[in-house]
C-alpha positions in Angstrom: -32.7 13.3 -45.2 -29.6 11.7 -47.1 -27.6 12.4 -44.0 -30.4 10.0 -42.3 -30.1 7.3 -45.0 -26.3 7.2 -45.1 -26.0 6.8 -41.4 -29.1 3.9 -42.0 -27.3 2.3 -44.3 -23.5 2.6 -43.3 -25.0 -0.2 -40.4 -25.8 -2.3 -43.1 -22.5 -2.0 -44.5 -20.4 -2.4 -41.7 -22.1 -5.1 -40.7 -21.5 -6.7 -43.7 -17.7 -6.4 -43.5 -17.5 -7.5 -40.0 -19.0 -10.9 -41.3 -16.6 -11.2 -44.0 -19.5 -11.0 -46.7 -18.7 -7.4 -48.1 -18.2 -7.8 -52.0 -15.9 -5.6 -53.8 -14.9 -4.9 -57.8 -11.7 -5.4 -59.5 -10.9 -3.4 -62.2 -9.7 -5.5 -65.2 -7.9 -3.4 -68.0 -7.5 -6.2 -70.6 -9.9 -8.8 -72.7 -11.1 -11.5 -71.1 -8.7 -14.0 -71.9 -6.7 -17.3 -70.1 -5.0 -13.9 -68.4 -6.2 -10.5 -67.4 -4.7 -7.6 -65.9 -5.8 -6.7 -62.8 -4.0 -3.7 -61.0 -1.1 -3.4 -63.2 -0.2 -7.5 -62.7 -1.0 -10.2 -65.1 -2.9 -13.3 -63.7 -4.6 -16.2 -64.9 -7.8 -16.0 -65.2 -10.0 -18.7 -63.9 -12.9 -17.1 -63.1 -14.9 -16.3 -65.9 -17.5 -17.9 -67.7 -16.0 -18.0 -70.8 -16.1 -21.5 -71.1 -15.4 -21.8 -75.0 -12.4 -19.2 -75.0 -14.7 -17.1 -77.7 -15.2 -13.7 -75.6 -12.2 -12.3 -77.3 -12.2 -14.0 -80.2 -11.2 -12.5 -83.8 -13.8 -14.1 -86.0 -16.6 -12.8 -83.6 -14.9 -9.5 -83.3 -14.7 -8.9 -86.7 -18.7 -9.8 -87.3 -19.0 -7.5 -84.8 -17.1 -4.3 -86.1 -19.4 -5.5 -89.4 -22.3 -5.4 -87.5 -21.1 -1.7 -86.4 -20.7 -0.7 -89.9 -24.0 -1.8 -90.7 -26.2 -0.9 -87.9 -24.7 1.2 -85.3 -23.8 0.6 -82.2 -27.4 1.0 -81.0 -30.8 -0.5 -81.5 -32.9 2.9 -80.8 -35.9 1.0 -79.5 -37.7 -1.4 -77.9 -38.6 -5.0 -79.8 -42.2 -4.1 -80.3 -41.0 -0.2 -81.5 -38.3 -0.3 -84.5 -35.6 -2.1 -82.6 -36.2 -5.5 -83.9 -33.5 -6.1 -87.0 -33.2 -8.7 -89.3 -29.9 -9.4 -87.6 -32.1 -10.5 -84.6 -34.6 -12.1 -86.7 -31.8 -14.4 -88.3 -29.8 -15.1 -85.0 -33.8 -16.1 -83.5 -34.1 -18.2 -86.1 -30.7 -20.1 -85.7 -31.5 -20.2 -82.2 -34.6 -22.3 -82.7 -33.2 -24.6 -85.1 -29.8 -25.2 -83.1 -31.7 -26.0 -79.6 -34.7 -28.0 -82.2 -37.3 -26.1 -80.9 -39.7 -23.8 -83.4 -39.4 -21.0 -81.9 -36.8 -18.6 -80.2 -36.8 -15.2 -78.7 -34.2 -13.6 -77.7 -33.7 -11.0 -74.5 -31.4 -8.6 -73.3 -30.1 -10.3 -70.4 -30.3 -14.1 -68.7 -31.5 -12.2 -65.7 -34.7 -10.4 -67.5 -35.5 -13.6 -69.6 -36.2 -15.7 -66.1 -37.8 -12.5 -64.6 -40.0 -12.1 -67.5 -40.9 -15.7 -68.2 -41.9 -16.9 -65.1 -43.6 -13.9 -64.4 -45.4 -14.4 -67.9 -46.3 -17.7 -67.6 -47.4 -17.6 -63.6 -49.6 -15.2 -61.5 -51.9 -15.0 -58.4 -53.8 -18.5 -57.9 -50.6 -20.4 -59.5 -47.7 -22.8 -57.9 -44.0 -22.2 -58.9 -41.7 -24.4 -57.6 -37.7 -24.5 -57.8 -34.8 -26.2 -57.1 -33.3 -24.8 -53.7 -30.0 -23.8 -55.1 -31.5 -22.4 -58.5 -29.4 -18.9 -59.9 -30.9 -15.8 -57.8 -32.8 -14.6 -61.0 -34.3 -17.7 -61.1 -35.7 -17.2 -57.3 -36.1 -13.6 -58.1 -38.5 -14.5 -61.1 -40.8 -16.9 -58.6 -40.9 -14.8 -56.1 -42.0 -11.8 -58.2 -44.6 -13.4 -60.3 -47.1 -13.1 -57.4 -47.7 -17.1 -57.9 -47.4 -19.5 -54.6 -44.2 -20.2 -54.6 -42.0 -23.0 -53.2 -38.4 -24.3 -53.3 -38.4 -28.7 -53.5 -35.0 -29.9 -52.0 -32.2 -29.8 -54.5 -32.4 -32.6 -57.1 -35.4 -34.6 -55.5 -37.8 -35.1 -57.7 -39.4 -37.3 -54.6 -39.8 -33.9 -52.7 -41.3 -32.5 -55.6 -43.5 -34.7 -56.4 -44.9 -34.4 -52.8 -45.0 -30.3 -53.6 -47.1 -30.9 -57.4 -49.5 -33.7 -55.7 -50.4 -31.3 -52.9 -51.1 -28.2 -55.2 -54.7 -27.4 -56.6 -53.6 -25.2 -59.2 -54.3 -25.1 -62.3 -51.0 -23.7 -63.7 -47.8 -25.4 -62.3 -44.3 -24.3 -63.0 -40.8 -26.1 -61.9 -38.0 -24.3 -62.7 -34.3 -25.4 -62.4 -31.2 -25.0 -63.5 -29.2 -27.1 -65.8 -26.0 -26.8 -64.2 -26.1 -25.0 -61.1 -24.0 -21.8 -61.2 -22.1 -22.3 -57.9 -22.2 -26.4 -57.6 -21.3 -27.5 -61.5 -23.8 -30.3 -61.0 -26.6 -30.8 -63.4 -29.7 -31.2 -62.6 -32.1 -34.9 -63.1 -34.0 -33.4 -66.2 -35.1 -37.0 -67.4 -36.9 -37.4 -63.7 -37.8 -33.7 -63.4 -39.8 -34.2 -67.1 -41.4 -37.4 -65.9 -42.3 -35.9 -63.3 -44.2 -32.6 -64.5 -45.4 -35.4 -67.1 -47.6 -37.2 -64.6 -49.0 -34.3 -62.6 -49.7 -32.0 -65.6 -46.7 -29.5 -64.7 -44.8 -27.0 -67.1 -41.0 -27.8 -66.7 -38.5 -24.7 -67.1 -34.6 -25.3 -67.8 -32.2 -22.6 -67.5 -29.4 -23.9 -69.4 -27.1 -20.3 -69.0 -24.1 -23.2 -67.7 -24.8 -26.0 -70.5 -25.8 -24.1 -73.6 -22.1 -24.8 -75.7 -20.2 -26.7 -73.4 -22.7 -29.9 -73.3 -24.3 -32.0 -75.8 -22.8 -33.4 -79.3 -22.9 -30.0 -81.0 -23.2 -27.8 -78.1 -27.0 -27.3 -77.9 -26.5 -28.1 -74.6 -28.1 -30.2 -71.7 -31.3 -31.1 -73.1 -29.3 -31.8 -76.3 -26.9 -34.5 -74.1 -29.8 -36.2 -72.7 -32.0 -36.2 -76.0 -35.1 -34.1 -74.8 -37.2 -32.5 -77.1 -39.7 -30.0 -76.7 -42.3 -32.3 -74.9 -40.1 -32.6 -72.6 -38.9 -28.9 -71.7 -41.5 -26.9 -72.8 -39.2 -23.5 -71.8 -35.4 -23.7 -72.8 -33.4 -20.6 -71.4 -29.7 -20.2 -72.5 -27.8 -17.4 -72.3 -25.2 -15.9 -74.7 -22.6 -14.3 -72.5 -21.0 -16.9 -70.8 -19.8 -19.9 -73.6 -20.9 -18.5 -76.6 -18.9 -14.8 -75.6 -21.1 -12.3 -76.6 -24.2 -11.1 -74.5 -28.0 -11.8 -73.9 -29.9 -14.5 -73.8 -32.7 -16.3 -75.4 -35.8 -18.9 -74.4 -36.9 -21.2 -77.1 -39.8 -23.6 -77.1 -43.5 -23.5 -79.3 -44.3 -20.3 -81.2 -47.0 -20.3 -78.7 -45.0 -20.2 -75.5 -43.0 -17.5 -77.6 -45.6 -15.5 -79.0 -47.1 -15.7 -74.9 -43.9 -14.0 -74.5 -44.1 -11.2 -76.7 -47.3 -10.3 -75.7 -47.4 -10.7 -71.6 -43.1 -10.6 -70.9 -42.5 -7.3 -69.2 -38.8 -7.5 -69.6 -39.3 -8.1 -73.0 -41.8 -5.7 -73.9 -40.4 -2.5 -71.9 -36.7 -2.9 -72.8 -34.3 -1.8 -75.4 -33.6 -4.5 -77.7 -30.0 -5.4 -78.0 -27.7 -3.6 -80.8 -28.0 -5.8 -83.7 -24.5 -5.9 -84.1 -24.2 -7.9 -80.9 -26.9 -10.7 -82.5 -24.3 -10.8 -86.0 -21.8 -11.3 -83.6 -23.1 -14.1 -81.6 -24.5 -15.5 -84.9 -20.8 -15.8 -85.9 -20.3 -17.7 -82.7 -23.1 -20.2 -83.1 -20.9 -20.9 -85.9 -18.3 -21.3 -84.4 -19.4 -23.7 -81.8 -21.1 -26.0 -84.0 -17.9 -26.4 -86.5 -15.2 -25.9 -84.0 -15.6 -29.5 -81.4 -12.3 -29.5 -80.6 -13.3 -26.4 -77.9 -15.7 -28.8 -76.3 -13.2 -31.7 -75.9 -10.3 -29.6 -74.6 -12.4 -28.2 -71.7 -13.5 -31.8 -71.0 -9.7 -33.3 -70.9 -9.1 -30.1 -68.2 -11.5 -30.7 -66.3 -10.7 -34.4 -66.2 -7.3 -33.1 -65.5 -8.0 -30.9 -63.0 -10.2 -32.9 -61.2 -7.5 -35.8 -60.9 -4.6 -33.7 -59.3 -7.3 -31.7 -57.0 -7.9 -35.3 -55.6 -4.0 -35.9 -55.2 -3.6 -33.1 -53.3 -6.7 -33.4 -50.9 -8.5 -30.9 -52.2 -12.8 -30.7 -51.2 -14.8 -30.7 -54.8 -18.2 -30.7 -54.9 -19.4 -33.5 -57.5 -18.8 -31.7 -61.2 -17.9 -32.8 -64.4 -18.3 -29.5 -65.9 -16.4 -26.3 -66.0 -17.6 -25.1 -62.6 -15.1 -26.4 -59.6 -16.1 -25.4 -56.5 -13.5 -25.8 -53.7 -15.4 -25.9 -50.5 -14.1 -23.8 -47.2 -14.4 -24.4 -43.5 -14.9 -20.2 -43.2 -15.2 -17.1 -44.7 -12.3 -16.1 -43.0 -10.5 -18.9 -44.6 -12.1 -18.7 -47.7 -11.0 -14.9 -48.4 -7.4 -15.5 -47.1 -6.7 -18.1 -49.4 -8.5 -16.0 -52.4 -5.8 -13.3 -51.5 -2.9 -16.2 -51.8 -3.7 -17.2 -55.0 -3.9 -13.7 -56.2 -0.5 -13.0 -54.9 0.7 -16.0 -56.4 -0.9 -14.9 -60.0 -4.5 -16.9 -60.2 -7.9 -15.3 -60.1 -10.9 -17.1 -58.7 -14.2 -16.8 -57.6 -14.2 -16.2 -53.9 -18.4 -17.1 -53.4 -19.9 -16.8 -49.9 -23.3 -16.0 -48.6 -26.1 -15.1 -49.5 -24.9 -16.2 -53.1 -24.5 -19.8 -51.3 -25.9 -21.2 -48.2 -24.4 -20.1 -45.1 -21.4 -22.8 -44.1 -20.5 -23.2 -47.9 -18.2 -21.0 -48.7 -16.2 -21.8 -51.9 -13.3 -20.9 -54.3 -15.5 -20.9 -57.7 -12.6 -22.5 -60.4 -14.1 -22.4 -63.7 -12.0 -23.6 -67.0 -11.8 -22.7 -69.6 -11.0 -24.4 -73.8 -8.3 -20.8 -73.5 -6.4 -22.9 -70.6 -3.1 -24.7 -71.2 -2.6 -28.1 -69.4 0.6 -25.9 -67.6 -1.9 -23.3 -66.2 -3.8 -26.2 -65.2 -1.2 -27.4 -63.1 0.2 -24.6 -62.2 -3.0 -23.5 -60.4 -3.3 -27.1 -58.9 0.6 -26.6 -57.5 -0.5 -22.7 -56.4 -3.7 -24.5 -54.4 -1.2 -26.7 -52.2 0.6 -24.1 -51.8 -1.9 -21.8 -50.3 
């Protein structure tokens, strides 16, 4: 039998390589920093989410080894068992009060909070419909929750309109992203909340790409365009990318959130996070409401970047956040000038199908507040190069 399987799915594999699509790990033996080690070499690293520079920071390090010496490194138990600490009670509570919302709850993962909202707030007999180029959990999460299920064309609220006016359900969900993962843009949440506002849909924003980078203190894209509540009913952001811990949280009423707690499968039948994770990222909330400077380096790099990408003839996508996609005429293309830049010391995101669209390869460049303005340039000068 597993001699059957193997052969079955060694076709799948190869055929995967002979499109250039196979995806593969690199081992990194240092922090995530400006530079990892990869293999023995040092390279910068512009490929991580870290958007803030905090994933290796020493303030959140140390709440974390407090958290340790307090709790364990463990949990034990599920949220509705004896896993849920006062350390996650607090961080909930300065979740809520940082995004303005009354409630937050946090989850283990970005991933399970979209599976288990949508999935919670959306069944048989409802409409969810998403932005064509939301995050794959996003998708995942509509496609799961047993609802009708659409995709409107990316960033047209006419389109989706169209969709809501046509549906006879009583429950409607759209769901987007704030920034999209793999284009940087950010999506028309005014329009998408007037919309849902005039055909009595719920509007979902996963902010996993905004949440610290965006807004005056960091609360992130809702924050920047001054949306409350009534306007995104269901705020996701997650913790692992800016803020540089893990996890992720959705905030909104306490009775979206208590909805949540009782009908969220990947809330309910989980493991709750160590606590010493939430005291961490509780030290990092800190951090990113005090520490602005973070925010406004990030924007003069990407400013920067953007400017000599441009000078050079570069392709970007339309972004003014951290994400910098470099489009590619092929895959083939795409994974030889990934291996260049390597050589040359820089690590990017090499993103092809499915993960995009096929024709869209890119090289993902994400900054980061660690950068210098010399990496900067010094990965604009490698990019000519290669």
């Amino acid at each position: 039998m597993s001699n059957s399987m193997d052969r079955l799915l060694q076709e799948d594999l190869d055929k995967r390589r002979l499109q250039h699509l196979y995806r593969t790990r690199v081992r990194v033996d240092s922090a995530c920093s400006d530079q990892l080690s990869v293999d023995g070499k040092l390279v910068h690293n512009f490929c991580s989410n870290d958007y803030l520079g905090l994933a290796n920071n020493t303030v959140i390090a140390n709440a974390f080894k407090k958290g340790i010496d307090d709790y364990g490194t463990g949990s034990g138990a599920s949220h509705l068992i004896s896993g849920h600490s006062k350390a996650h009670c607090d961080l909930e509570q300065q979740l809520a009060e940082f995004t303005g919302r009354p409630k937050a709850l946090l989850f283990s993962s970005g991933y399970m909070a979209n599976m288990g909202v949508i999935a919670a707030l959306a069944g048989r007999g409802d409409t969810v419909l998403e932005d064509y180029v939301n995050h794959a959990s996003l998708l995942d999460g509509g496609l799961l929750s047993r609802a009708k299920f659409q995709r409107y064309k990316h960033k047209n609220c006419i389109d989706l309109e169209a969709k809501l006016n046509a549906s006879c359900s009583a429950r409607k969900l759209v769901v987007t992203d704030g920034v999209f993962s793999m284009d940087g843009d950010v999506a028309p949440v005014v329009e998408l909340a007037n919309v849902c506002q005039n055909t009595n849909a719920w509007l979902m924003v996963d902010d996993a790409h905004g949440f610290g980078v965006l807004g005056n203190t960091g609360a992130g894209l809702v924050e920047e365009l001054g949306l409350g509540v009534d306007q995104v009913p269901i705020l996701m952001g997650t913790l692992g990318k800016a803020f540089g811990t893990y996890g992720a949280f959705v905030a909104g009423t306490e009775t979206l959130i208590e909805t949540l707690v009782q009908f969220s499968r990947s809330y309910i039948y989980t493991t709750a996070p160590p606590p010493a994770v939430a005291i961490a990222t509780s030290a990092s909330l800190e951090l990113v409401k005090k520490e602005q400077w973070r925010r406004d380096k990030l924007k003069q790099l990407i400013v920067r970047f953007r400017a000599g990408a441009e000078q050079i003839g570069l392709s970007l996508m339309h972004s003014n956040t951290p994400i910098q996609p470099v489009l590619m005429e092929s895959d083939t293309q795409l994974l030889e000038t990934n291996n260049k830049l390597l050589e040359c010391g820089f690590m990017v995101g090499a993103i092809r199908p499915p993960t995009v669209p096929k024709g869209t390869g890119r090289l993902r460049i994400t900054l980061s507040a660690s950068h210098s303005e010399q990496q900067v340039d010094a990965l604009l000068d490698a990019l000519d190069r290669c």
